[in-house]
N, C-alpha and C positions, 0 to 999 in steps of 0.2 A: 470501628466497633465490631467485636467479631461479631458473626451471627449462625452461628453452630445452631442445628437442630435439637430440641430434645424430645422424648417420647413422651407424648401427652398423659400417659397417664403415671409416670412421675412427678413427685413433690419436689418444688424446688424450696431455699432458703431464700426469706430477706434480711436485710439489717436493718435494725431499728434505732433512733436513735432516740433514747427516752434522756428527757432533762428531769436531774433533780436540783437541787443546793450544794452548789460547788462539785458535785459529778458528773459524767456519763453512762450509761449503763448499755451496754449493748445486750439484746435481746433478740430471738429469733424466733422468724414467727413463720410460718410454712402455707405458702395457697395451692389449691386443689387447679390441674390442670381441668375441671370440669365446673362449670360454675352451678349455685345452688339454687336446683331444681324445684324450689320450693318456694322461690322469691318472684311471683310475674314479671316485674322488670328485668331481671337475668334472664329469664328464659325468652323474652323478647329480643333482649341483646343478642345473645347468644346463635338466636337462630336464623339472623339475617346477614347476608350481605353486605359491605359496608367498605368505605374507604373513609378512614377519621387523621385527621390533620390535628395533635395538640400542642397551644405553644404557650410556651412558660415564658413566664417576663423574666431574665436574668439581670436585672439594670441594679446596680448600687442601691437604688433606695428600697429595695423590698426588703436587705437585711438577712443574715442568714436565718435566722427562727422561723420567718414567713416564709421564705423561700424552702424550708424541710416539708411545713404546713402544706404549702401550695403542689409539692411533689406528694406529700402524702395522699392529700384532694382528689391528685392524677390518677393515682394510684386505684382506690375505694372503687372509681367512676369505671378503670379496667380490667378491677377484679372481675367484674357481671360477664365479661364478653369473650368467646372463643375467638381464635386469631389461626387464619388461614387462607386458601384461596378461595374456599367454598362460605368464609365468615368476615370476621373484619381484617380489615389490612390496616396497618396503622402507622404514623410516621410522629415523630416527633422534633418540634422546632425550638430551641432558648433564642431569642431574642434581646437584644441590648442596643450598644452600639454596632457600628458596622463590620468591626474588627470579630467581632465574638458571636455576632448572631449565624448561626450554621445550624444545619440539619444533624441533631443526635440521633436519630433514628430515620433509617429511609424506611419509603412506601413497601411492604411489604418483604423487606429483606429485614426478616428476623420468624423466628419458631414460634414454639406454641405460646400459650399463656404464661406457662412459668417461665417462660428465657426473656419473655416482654417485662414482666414485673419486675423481674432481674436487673435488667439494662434500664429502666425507669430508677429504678432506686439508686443507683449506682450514679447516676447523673450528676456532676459537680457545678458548680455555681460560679459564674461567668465575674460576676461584678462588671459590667460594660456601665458606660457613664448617659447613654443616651437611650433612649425609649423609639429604635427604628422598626415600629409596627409594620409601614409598609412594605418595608424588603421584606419582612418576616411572608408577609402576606404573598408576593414574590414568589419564594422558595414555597410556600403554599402550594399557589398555579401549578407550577413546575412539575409539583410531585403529584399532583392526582390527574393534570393533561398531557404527561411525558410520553412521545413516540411508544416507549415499551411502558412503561408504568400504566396506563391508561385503562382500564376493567368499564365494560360499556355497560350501563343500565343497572348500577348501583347506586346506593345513596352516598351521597360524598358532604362530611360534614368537619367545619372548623372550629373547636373548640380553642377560644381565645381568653389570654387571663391578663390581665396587663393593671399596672399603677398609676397610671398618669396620662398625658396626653402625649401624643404621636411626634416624633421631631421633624418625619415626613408626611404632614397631613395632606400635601395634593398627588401624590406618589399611592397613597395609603387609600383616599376615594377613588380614584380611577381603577386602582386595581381591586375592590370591594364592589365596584358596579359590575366590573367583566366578572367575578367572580358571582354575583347575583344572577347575572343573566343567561350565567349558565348553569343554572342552582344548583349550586353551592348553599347549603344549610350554615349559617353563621351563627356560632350561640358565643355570646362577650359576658366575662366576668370582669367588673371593675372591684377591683378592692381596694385596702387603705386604713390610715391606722383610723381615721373616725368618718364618721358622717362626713362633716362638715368638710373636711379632705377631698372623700369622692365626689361632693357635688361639684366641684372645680369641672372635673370632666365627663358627667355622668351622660349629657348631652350627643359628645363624641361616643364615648361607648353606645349608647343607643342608636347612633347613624350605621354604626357598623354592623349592628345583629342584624338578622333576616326581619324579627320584628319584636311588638314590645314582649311580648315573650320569651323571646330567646336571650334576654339584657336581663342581667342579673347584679348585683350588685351588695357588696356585703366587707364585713372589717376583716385584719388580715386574723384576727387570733380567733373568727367564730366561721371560719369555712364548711365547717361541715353541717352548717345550719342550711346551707343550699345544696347539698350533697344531694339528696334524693333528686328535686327540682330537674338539678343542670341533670342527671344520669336518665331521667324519663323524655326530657327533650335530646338528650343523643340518641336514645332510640327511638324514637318517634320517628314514622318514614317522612320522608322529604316527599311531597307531591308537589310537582309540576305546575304553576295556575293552566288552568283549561279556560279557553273562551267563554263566554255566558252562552247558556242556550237557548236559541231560538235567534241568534242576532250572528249576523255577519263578524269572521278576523278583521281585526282592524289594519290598516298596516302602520309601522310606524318609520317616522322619519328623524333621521339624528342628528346634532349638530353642533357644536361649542356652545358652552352657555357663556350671556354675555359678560364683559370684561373691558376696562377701561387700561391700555401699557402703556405706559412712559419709560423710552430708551433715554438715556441722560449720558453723553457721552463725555470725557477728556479728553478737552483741543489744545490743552497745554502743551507748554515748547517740552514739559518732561515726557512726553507721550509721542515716540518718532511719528515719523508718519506712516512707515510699514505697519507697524503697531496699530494705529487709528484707521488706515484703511482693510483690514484685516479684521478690527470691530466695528464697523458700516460693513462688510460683508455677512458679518454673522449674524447683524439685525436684518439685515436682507434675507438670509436665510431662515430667521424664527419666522419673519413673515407671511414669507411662502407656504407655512406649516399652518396659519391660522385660517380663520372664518372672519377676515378682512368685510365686514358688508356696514348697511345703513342700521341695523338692528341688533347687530352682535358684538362682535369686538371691533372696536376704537383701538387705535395707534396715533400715537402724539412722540416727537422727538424734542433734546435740547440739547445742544453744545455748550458747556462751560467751560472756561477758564480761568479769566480774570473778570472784575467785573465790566469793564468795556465789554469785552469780548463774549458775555453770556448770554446767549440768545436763544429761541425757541425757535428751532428749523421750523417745524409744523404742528400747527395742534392737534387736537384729539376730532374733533370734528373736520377737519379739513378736506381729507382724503377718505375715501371710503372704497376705494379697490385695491387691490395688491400692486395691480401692474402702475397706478399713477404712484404709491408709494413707492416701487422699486426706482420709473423713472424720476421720480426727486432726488433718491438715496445717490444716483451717480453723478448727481450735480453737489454733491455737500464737502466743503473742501477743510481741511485742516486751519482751525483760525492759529493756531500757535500763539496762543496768549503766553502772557509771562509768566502766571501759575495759575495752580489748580484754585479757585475758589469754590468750595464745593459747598457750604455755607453759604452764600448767596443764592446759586443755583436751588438749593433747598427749598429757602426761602420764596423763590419764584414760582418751585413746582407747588409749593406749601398756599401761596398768596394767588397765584395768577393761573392755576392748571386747575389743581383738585379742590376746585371753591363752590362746586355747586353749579359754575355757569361755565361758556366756552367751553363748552363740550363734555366738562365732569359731567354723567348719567347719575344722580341720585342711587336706582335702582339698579347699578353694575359693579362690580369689585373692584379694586383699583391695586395698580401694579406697579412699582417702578423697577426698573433695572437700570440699577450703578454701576456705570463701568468705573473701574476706579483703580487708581497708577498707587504703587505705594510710594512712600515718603512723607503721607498725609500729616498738617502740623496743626490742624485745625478739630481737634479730638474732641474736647467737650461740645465746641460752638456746634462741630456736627452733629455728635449724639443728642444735642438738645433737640436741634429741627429735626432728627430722624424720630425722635420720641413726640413729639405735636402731628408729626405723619402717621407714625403706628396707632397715634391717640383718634384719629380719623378714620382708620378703620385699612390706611393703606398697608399692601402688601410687598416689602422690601427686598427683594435679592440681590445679590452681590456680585459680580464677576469681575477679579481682579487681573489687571493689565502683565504686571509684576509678578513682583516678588510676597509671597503668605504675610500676612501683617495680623497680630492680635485682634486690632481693632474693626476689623471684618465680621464678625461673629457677632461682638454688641451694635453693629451696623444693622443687618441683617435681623427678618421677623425670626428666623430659626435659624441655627447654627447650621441646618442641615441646606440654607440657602444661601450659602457662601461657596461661590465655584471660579475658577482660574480657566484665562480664554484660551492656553495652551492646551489644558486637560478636558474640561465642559463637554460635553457629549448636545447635540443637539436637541435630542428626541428627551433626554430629562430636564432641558428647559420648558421643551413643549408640552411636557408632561405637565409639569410645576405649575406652569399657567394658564390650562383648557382643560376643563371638564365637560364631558359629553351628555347630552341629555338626548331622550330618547322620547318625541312625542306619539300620541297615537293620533295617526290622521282620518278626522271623522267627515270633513267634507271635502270633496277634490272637484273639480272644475269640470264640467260636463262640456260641451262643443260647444253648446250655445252661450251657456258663460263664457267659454274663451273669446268665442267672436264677440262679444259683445266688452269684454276687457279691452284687445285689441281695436274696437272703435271708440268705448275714453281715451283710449290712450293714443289715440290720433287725434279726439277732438283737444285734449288736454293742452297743445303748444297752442290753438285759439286763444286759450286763457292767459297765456305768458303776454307780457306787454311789455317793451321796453320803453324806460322813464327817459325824459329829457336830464341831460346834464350839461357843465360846464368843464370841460377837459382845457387844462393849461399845460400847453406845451413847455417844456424847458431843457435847452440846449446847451451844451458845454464849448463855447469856442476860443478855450486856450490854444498857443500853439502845439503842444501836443497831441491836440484832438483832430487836426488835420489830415492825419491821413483817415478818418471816417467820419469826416464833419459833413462830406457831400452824400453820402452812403447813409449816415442817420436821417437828413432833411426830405432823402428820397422814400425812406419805410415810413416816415412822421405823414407824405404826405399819402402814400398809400393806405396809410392805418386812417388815414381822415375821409377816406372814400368810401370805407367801410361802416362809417358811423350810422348812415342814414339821415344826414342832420333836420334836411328839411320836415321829414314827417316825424319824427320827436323834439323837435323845438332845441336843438341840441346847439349850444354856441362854444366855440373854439378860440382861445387865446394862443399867442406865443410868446416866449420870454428868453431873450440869449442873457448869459452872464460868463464871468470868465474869474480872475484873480482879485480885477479892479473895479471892473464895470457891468451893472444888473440894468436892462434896460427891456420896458414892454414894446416887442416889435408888432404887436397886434393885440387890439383891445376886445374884448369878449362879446359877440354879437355887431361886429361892426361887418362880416362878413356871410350872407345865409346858404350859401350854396358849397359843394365842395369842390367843385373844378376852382371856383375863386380864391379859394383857402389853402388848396394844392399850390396852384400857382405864389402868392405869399410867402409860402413855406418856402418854396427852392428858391425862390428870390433872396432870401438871407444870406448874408456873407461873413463870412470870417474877419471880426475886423479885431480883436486881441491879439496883441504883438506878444504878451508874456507868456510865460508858459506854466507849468503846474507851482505851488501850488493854486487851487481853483477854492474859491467863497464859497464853498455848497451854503454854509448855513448863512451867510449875508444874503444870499439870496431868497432862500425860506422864511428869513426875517422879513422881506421884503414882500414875500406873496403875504404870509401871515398879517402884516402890518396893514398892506395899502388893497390888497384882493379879496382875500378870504376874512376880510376885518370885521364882520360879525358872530356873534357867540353861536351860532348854527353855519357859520363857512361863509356858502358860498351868497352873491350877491340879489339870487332870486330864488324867492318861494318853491318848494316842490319839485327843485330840480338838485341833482346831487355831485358829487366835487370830486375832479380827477384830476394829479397833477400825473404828468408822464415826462420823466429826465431822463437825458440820453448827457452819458458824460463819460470822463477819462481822464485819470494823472489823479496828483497826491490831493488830500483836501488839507483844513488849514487847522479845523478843530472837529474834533469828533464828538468832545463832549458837548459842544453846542450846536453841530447837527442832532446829534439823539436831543436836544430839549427841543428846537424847531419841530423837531418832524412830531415829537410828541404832544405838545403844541397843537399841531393843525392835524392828527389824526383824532383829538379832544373833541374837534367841532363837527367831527364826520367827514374828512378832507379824505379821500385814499391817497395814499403815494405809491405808484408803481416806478421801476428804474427801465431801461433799457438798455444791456451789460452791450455794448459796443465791441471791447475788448476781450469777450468769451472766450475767445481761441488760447492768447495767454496772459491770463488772468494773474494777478498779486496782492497775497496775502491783503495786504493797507486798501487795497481797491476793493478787492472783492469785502474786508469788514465794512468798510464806510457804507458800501452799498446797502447792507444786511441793517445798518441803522437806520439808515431814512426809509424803506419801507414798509408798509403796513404789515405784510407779512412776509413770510419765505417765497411764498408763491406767485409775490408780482415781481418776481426779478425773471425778467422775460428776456430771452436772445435776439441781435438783431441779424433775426434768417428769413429772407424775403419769399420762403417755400413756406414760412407758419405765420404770416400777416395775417390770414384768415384769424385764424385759430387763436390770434393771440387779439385782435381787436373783438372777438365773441366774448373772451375771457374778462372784459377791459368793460365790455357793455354793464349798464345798470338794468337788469331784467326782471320784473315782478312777475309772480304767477300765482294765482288764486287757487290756493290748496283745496281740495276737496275732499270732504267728510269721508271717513273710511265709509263701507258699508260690508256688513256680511252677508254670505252668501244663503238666499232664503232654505236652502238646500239643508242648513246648519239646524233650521229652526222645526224641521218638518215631525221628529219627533216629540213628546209634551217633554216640557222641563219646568222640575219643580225646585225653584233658588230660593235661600232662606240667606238674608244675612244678621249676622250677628255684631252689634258693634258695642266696642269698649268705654263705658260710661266711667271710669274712676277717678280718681283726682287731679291725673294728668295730662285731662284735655280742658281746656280754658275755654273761658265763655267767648275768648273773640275767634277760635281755631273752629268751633261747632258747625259754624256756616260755611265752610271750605270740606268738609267731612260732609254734611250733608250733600252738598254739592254733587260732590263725588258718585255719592251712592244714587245720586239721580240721572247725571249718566250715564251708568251701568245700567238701569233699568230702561231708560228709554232704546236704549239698545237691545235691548231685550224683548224690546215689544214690537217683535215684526212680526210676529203673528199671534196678536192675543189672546185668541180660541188656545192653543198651546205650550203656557206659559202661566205658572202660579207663581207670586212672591208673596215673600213675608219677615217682619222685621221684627227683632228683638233689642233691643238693649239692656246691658247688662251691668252689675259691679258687682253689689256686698251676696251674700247668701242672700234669695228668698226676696230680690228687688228689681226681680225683671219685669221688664214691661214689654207690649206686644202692638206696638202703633199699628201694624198691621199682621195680622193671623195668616195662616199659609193657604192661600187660597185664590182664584181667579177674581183679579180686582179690573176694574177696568185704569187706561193709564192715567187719565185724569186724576182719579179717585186716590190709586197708589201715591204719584208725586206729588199730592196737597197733604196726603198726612206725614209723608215723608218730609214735604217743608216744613210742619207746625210744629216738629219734635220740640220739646223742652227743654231746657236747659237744668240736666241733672247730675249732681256731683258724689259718691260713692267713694270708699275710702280704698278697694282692691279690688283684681282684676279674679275675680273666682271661675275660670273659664270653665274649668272640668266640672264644677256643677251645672251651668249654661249648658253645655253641650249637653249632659246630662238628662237635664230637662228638655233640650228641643228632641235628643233621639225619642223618651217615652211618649210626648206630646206628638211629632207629625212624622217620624220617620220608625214606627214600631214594625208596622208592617213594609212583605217584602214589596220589590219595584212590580208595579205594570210593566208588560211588554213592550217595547221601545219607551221608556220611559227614564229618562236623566235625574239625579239628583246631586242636587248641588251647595252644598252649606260656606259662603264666603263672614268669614272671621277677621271685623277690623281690629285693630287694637294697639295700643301706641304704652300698655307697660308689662311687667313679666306677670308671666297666671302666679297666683299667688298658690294654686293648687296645682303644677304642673304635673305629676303623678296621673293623678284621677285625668286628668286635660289628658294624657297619652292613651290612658286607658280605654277611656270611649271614644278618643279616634279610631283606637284599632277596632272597635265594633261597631264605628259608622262604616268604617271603610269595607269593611266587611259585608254590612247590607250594602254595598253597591253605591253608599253615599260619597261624590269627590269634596274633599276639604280644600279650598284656595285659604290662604292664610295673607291678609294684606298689613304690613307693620308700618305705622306713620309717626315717625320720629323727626327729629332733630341732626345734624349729620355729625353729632359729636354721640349720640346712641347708637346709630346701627350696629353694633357688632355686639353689644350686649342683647339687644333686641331679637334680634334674627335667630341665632340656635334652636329655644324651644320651638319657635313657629316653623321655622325649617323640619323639624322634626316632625310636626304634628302635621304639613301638608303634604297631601298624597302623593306628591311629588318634589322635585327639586322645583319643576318648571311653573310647578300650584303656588310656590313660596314667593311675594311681590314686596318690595321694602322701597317706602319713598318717602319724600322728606315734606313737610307742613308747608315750606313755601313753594313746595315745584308741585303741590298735590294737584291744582289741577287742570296741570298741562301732562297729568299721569294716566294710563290707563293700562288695565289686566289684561284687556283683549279674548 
């Protein structure tokens, strides 16, 4: 684009393009390199400093007519402003697809007023197919924190117009929070041809502005009805927030917010094995990228292929550090099934993963990543289960092994989440799936709290107590198992020294079996000591002349039948059931080992194996294993350097968890909590008393120091039918949780929150805060504000007085994702916004 200088105080031409009936009329209309001195908001513009970033949505669907409108818009909004190095500097961005979205105009390379209107007008219409906000936002960055581009202690503002929703939405927040946090002034125009259009995404527009002010929104044929609006918000300075005064910076602390992945890998024979070890390297490597903990992100694995062979390496709760995840990823072998079933796999993560229990978090996002071979021939069956997964709220991306396949794209939540393991960049998976949140940290740990941490957490292993159990041995002594049939008898008796038998009541069986013959060489409790039971153990001999294959499941029918033959296992009260198999060579049937083992894991039985042949392992050996046990993680090696370590793992150990408690440190300032909760027609009379519950919880936690501490309850639905069980004021705790038990049960036709809020600001939060004084407004609510508007309004002027909004959504796990936006919107934060489900509400908590 050239960018020739011209003398300011030359007129330049633009083209017009006026529509009539069936003509064009071109016309010429001439602007003053000086803007008019007569209008406040120009001369505002004009006389400041400024670096503006404008991006025009070029995507298909805006059409040419709106796309002239939307450039004319641009236009109105840059006649006000002088353009230089002493005034605004200004870039311009079209946006589409990936192909077409580019910078038409860089950061300050271009003359005065008139060569800018010039080169705005002139700008041609892209047509791209897709809506990629976040590059756009990208090339944003770029151009106002570039090495040379960069002007220090100016206002730097993003005027954004776009039609639709983002095709890169986690690409597009990550880069809108970095841009916020180094203010960046964001003003969003959503348009469209009607109302009813823009509300589809008017939610996202609003996440993106700086705030509700800066979100504007309007149809594409009446733009200049916001023309003045958006032109006084670009000149508006951008200030800095400043700490409150009188009160200490805070610091804060940042961290992945939390997230529920599922890596789903193909163990099919069409997937080599270079291929498959190459994707377990790159889940090893997203790994390493995340916030692996107890509280953050969960990682869960599954290998599929056929349906034999489709198993859960490990679930979502399982592992909770990087380094145990990496050391399992190097034990996870290639099943080479016979095809891809991906359809079943579905179905598992759909039934058995993201159900609410086993480690689904209600209140966490959820993720899968498909690795996925093409030749797929399962097209519908797939897109169905991937559509009851997206209906649940999961988030689907794609990385194909192959060759590009159509069917990748209606797999995937967005088109923009379909990537190939050859091409794939790391850091934009990591992007895709971790969002940073940024706490402020109000209490930290003084010397005396730490020591006094550091002695629960010493006294804390007094409380673990290991349970008695009943561990059955079982042995493989085909002739194949011979050469480590003397080397297994020797770890079996080692692991039995480790038990502790006498001081937990703990009884020991043994069981050989072979091709032909299952036979109990030691009956459970016939032995109480372990040097006696060592000795038994090596006294066993090899007496199976045949050789593989070996009865795994005749055997299991055998413990299940005549041992474990009651519907809770094992044969005594309060003690609990270990079988431990040491085996080797072919088995006989697989499909009725998985129904044994499934069987007697029904009654609470574990099954752990003891891989003998680890060194080198085979395909048929290594599945069969992967069937009988309970999980991925009791297939233990037998290495006589981790006996310790694997008989601790083997232990049955209870420990008596102990109540969080915070630190009084937290409470030393007065805090005044109001909460508000959603009475309308979509809480039932049997859900009330788990809701109640809840909010009694929260309060008794709140009450460590009652001297500094007001609550107060509302309930809410229609206009003008709120009630106040408790007024905002210092109750004692008794007094609080008996009216909070007695609430009534009241049913309202809609959730009117923006009047609610309304009303509690004029009622208890009109005046400003006391000096160290907290305020805090928690909003339950389980359907959409029926007023969402007004509801955003007076959030932005609670949050203004200094009021924080928590927002808690209590749904169903087939709502959350319709639920969450507006509240997400209206909480003071990402980390203020809580979403949980009616049946896990309360084993939930805010914290």
């Amino acid at each position: 684009m050239p960018t020739a200088r011209h003398n300011s105080k030359t007129n330049s031409v633009k083209i017009e393009s006026l529509k009539c009936a069936g003509c064009t009329i071109t016309s010429f209309k001439k602007f003053k390199d000086e803007p008019d001195q007569s209008n406040s908001v120009d001369v505002q513009c004009a006389s400041r400093k400024r670096d503006l970033v404008v991006m025009i949505n070029g995507t298909i669907s805006i059409g040419y007519e709106p796309f002239a409108e939307q450039r004319d818009f641009v236009l109105s909004i840059l006649s006000r402003m002088k353009f230089g190095l002493q005034a605004t500097q200004l870039c311009i961005i079209q946006f589409s697809d990936k192909f077409y979205t580019a910078v038409e105009m860089e950061m300050g390379e271009h003359g005065g007023r008139a060569e800018v209107l010039r080169n705005v007008s002139n700008i041609k219409y892209q047509q791209g197919r897709r809506t990629m906000t976040g590059l756009a936002m990208v090339l944003a960055n770029e151009q106002f924190f570039g090495k040379i581009k960069a002007r220090p202690e100016v206002d730097r503002v993003i005027l954004l117009i776009t039609d639709g929703k983002p095709a890169d939405m986690n690409l597009l927040q990550n880069v809108v929070k970095e841009l916020k946090e180094k203010h960046v002034k964001i003003i969003s125009v959503a348009i469209g041809t009607s109302n009813n259009y823009i509300q589809r995404f008017r939610y996202i527009v609003r996440s993106i502005a700086s705030g509700f002010k800066q979100a504007f929104k309007v149809e594409k044929d009446n733009m200049k009805s916001i023309e003045e609006d958006v032109a006084k918000e670009v000149c508006r300075t951008v200030q800095p927030p400043a700490p409150p005064k009188g009160k200490p910076k805070l610091q804060q602390k940042c961290f992945q917010e939390k997230k529920d992945i599922l890596f789903a890998l193909d163990g099919s024979r069409t997937v080599n094995t270079y291929t498959f070890n190459k994707a377990k390297s790159f889940v090893a490597q997203i790994c390493a990228e995340l916030d692996i903990t107890p509280t953050l992100i969960h990682v869960g694995m599954l290998q599929y292929s056929d349906a034999l062979n489709t198993r859960i390496e490990f679930g979502l709760d399982q592992y909770t550090k990087y380094h145990q995840i990496n050391e399992f990823l190097q034990n996870v072998f290639h099943s080479k099934g016979s095809r891809a079933d991906l359809e079943t796999a579905l179905r598992i993560i759909d039934k058995q993963i993201f159900n609410g229990q086993n480690g689904d978090r209600i209140s966490a996002e959820d993720f899968v990543l498909l690795f996925v071979n093409d030749g797929l021939k399962q097209g519908d069956q797939v897109l169905e289960q991937i559509r009851k997964l997206k209906d649940k709220g999961v988030h689907v991306i794609i990385i194909g092994l192959g060759k590009p396949a159509d069917l990748y794209e209606k797999m995937a939540s967005h088109p923009s989440d379909v990537n190939y393991l050859d091409t794939v960049l790391l850091k934009h998976i990591v992007r895709d799936l971790t969002a940073i949140t940024c706490r402020k940290v109000k209490c930290e740990d003084n010397e005396v709290e730490k020591n006094q941490k550091d002695k629960r957490d010493s006294e804390k292993k007094s409380l673990c107590q290991q349970r008695s159990q009943d561990v059955l041995l079982m042995i493989d002594t085909t002739r194949d198992m011979k050469p480590y049939f003397n080397k297994a008898l020797k770890f079996f008796a080692k692991f039995v020294k480790r038990l502790n038998i006498a001081a937990t009541k703990t009884d020991v069986g043994l069981m050989t079996f072979g091709r032909n013959r299952k036979h109990l060489n030691m009956e459970f409790g016939k032995y109480k000591f372990e040097n006696d039971i060592s000795k038994k153990i090596l006294k066993t001999t090899q007496t199976e002349k045949w050789s593989s294959p070996v009865d795994v499941a005749g055997a299991l029918r055998m413990v299940n039948k005549q041992i474990f033959n009651t519907s809770t296992g094992g044969h005594r009260k309060g003690s609990s059931d270990l079988i431990f198999i040491a085996t080797l060579g072919k088995v006989l049937d697989r499909y009725k080992i998985q129904k044994q083992s499934k069987m007697l894991r029904a009654k609470g039985v574990r099954i752990a194996v003891l891989d003998v042949g680890f060194k080198t392992p085979a395909i048929d050996y290594l599945n069969a294993i992967h069937d009988m046990v309970s999980g991925a993680k009791d297939i233990y090696p037998m290495d006589f350097r981790k006996a310790s370590t694997i008989s601790q793992a083997l232990l049955d150990v209870k420990c008596k968890v102990e109540e969080k408690t915070v630190s009084p440190q937290c409470f030393s300032r007065s805090r005044k909590v109001f909460f508000m909760l959603d009475r309308s027609q979509n809480l039932t009379y049997s859900e009330l008393p788990k809701v109640i519950t809840f909010i009694k919880d929260i309060v008794k936690r709140l009450y460590t120091d009652p001297n500094n501490i007001e609550v107060g309850l509302m309930h809410y639905s229609d206009i003008r039918t709120a009630r106040y069980p408790l007024m905002l004021r210092k109750w004692s705790l008794k007094v609080a949780l008996d009216r909070i038990e007695y609430l009534r049960y009241r049913s309202g036709r809609k959730n009117f929150l923006g009047y609610a809020l309304k009303t509690v600001r004029k009622k208890f939060f009109k005046r400003p805060p006391k000096a160290d004084e907290e305020r805090i407004v928690i909003v339950l609510a389980h359907s959409e504000p029926a007023d969402p508007e007004k509801a955003f309004k007076v959030s932005e002027k609670l949050r203004s007085q200094g009021v924080e909004i928590i927002t808690v959504t209590i749904h169903t796990k087939k709502t959350p994702m319709r639920l969450n936006p507006p509240y997400r919107a209206l909480a003071s934060s990402s980390s203020s916004a809580h979403s949980f489900d009616f049946s896990n509400l309360l084993n939930s908590s805010i914290d």
